[in-house]
C-alpha positions, 0 to 999 in steps of 0.5 A: 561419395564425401569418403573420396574427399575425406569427409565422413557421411555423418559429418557431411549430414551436419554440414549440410543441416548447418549451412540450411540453417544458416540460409533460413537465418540470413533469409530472415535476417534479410528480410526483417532486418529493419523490424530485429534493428528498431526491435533491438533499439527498442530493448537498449532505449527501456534497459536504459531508462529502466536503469535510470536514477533521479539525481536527489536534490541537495539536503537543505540544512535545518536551520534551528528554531526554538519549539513553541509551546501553546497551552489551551486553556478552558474551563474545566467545568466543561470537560467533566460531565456526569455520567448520569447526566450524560445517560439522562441526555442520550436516553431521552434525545435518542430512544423514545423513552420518557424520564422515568424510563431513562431513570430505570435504565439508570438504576439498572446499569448501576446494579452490582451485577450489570457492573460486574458484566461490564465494569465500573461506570467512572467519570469520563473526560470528553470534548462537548 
């Protein structure tokens, strides 16, 4: 029938198929133009603001101040305890032992192999 008008028949069937799928797209467009156009404005307002840089405030400049120095000064007497007095206080004030039982534990930990296992005791520094 289209061969008169010079028209092929799969040519035809394309056409017919295009312009269906035109008219579906201008029916949707038509009745849910409002929704694709708030859609639409949607999508550019997050790109927008998606893309937005804070402007950075000016970089003050540092004015140079002189470093204070402050020196803390105590009594040294107080940062260096002994070690077995140290043991003595831990050992009776947390575990139930009495002083001779502290003092065995005492003599333990200075044995040669217990220094061995665990390193030499040394005189340590502490805030108290």
């Amino acid at each position: 029938m289209f061969e008169q008008f010079g028209i092929h028949q799969g040519t035809a069937e394309v056409l017919i198929l295009a312009c269906i799928a035109v008219a579906a797209c201008g029916v949707v467009l038509m009745l849910f133009w409002k929704y694709i156009a708030a859609g639409l404005v949607a999508v550019f307002c997050l790109y927008t603001f998606a893309q937005h840089i804070p402007e950075q405030p000016a970089k003050e400049v540092a004015k140079a101040v002189a470093p204070v120095e402050t020196v803390i000064v105590s009594d040294a007497k107080k940062l260096l305890i002994d070690p077995k007095d140290d043991f003595m206080h831990d050992c009776l004030s947390i575990a139930d032992y009495n002083k001779e039982q502290c003092e065995e534990h005492w003599k333990d930990r200075q044995s040669e192999e217990f220094q061995i296992k665990h390193g030499k005791d040394e005189q340590w520094v502490t805030n108290r």
